[in-house]
C-alpha positions as CSV (number, residue, x, y, z in Angstrom):
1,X,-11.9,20.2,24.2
2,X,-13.5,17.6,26.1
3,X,-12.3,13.5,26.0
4,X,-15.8,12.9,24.8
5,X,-15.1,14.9,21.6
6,X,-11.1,14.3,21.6
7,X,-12.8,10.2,21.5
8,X,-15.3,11.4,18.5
9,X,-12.7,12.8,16.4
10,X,-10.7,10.0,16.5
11,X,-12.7,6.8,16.0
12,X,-15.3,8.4,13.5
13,X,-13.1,8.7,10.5
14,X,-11.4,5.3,11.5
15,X,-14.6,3.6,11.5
16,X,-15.3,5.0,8.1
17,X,-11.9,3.7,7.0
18,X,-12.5,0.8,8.2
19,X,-15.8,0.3,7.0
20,X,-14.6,1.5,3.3
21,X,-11.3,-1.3,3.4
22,X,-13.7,-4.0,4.5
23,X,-16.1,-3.0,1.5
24,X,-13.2,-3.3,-0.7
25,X,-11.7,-6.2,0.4
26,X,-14.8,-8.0,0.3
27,X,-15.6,-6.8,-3.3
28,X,-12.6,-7.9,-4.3
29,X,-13.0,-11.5,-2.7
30,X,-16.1,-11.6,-3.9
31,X,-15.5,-11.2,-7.6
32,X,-11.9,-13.6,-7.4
33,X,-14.3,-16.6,-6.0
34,X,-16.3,-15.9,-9.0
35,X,-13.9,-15.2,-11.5
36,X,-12.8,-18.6,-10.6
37,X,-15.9,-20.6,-10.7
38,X,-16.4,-19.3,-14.1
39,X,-12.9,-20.1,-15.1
40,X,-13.6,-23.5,-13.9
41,X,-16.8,-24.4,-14.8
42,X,-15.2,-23.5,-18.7
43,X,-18.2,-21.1,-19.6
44,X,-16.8,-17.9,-19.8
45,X,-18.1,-15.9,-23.1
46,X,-15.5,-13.0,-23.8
47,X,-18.7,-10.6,-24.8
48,X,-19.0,-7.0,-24.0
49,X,-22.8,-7.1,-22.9
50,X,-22.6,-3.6,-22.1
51,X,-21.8,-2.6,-25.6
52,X,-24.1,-4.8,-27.6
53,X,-26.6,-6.6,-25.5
54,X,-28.3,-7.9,-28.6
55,X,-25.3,-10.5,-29.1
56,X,-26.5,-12.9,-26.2
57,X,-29.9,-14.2,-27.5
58,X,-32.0,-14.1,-23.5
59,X,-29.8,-11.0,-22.6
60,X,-31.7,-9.1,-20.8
61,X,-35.5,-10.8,-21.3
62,X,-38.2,-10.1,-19.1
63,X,-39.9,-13.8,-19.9
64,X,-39.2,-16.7,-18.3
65,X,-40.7,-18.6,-21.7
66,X,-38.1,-16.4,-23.6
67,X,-35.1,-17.0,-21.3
68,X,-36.0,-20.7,-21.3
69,X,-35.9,-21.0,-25.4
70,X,-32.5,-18.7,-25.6
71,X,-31.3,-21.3,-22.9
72,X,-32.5,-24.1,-24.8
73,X,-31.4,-23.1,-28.2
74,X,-27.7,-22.6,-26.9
75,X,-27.8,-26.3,-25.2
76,X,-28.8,-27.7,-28.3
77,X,-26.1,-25.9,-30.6
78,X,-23.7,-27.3,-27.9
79,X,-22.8,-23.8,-26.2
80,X,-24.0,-24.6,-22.6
């Protein structure tokens, strides 16, 4: 085998590792930073959205006139 494809063999699949840890790491950064904005701002809502997306009134609107008037009717019943 030539050094050419010796070199190849090598860094390929380490470059995909790496690529794939960074990925990771950076996922997981990503979501600690805003696990803890939401943990400080005091506005998390422990509510499966997934499961029943009907529960959050705005979840999932296609109007910004909608969103707005979910928004508004959660500031004034002294959610947000």
């Amino acid at each position: 085998m030539r050094i050419r494809t010796k070199v190849l063999i090598f860094f390929v699949p380490l470059m995909v590792v790496l690529v794939a840890a960074t990925t990771r790491f950076s996922r997981m950064a990503v979501q600690r930073v805003v696990a803890e904005e939401v943990a400080r701002s005091g506005l998390a809502l422990a509510v499966d959205l997934a499961a029943a997306p009907g529960t959050v009134p705005g979840y999932g609107v296609k109007s910004r006139l909608a969103a707005a008037k979910a928004l508004a009717s959660l500031r004034f019943h002294g959610v947000a």
